[in-house]
C-alpha positions in Angstrom: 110.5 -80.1 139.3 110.2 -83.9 139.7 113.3 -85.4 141.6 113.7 -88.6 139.9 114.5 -90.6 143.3 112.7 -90.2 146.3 114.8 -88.7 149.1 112.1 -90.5 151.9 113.5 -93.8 150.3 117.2 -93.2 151.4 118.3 -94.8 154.1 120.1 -92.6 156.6 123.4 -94.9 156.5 123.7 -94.4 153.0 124.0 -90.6 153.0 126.0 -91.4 156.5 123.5 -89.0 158.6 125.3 -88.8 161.9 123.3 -86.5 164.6 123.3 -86.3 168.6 122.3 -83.6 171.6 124.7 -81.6 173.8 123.4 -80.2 177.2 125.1 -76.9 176.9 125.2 -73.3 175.8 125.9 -72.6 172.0 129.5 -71.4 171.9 130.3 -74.0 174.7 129.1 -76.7 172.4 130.6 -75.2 169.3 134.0 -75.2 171.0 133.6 -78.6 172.0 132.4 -80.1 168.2 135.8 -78.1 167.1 138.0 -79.5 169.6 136.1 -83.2 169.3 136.6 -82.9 165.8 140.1 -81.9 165.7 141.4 -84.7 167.7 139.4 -86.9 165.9 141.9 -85.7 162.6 140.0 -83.2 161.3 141.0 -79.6 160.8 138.3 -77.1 160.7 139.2 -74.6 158.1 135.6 -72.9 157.3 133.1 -72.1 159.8 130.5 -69.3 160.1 127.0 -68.6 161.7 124.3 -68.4 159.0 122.1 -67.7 161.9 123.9 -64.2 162.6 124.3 -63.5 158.8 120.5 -63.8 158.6 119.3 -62.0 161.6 121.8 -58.8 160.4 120.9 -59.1 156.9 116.9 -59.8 157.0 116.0 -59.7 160.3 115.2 -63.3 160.9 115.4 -63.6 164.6 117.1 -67.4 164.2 118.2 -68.8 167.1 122.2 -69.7 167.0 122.9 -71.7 164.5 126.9 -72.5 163.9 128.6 -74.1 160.5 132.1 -76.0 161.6 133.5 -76.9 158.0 135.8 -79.9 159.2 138.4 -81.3 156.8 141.2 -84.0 156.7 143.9 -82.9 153.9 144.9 -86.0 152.9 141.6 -87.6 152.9 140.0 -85.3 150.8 143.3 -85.2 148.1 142.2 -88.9 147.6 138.5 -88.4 147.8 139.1 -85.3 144.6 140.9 -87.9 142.6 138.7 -90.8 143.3 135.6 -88.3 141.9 137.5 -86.7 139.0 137.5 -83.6 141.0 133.7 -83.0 141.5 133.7 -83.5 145.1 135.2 -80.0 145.1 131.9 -79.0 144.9 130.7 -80.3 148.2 133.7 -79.4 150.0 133.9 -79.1 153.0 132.3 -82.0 155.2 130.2 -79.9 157.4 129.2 -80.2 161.0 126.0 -78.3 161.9 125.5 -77.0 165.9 122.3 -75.4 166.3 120.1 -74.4 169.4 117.3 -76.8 169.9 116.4 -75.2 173.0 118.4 -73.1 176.0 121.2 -75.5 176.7 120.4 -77.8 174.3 122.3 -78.2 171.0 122.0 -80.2 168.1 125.0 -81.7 166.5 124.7 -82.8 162.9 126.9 -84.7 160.0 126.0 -86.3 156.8 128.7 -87.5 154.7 129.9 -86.0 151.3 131.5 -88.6 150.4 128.3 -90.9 150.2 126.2 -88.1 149.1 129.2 -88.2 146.5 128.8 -91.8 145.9 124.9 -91.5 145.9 124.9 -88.6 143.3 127.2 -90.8 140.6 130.0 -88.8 140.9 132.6 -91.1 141.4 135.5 -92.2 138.8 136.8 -94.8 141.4 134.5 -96.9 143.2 137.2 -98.4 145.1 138.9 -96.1 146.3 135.8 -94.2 147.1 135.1 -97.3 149.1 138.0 -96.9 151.3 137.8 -93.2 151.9 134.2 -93.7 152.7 135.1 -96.3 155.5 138.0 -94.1 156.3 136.0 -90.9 157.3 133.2 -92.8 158.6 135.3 -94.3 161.3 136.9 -90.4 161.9 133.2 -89.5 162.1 132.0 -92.1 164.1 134.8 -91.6 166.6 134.2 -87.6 167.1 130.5 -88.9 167.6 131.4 -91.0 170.4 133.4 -88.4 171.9 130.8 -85.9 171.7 129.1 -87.0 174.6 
């Protein structure tokens, strides 16, 4: 299959890839992306560890690996109207903690709602506009506050 863009082409910004190191152990780190996030306005409804799925399931001896599904209510009401209800379908805005190596976790973010923007399915553009600089400043903040 042939994509017909090429995802080396995309700037970073646009699909609002947002990424930083904490130096310390796995649940201590997922605690503190929940609690970051939180104050920053997001609730975190959804979250699960693929990694401990995996390593019951098949046996894949992954190292921690942690899924924080964060979510502001009354962002995302706007951001299902402003996409005719497709953005459902990326729901929710995940933040990603896994173990790069013994005390040191990866933190990462990319933004639906410019991966919504990016894949066309927005009805309106400007009020996809504001939501996108309206969660990108929530993100940016609980970025900041990571560290």
């Amino acid at each position: 299959m042939t994509l017909p863009i090429d995802p080396a082409e995309i700037d970073p910004d646009d699909f609002g890839e947002a990424q930083t190191t904490l130096e310390m152990d796995h649940e201590e780190a997922v605690e503190h992306v929940r609690e970051v996030f939180t104050d920053a306005g997001f609730g975190v409804p959804v979250e699960f560890s693929p990694s401990e799925m995996l390593n019951e399931k098949v046996d894949a001896d992954r190292d921690p690996y942690y899924v924080l599904g964060a979510c502001n209510p009354g962002i995302a009401d706007r951001a299902l109207d402003a996409t005719g209800g497709k953005l459902g379908a990326l729901m929710p805005c995940n933040v990603v903690v896994w173990e790069e190596d013994p005390d040191v976790q990866r933190v990462y973010h990319v933004s639906i709602m410019r991966i919504a923007r990016l894949l066309g399915t927005v009805a309106d553009e400007e009020a996809m506009d504001e939501i996108v600089a309206e969660t990108g400043e929530l993100v940016d903040e609980a970025f900041e506050n990571l560290g």
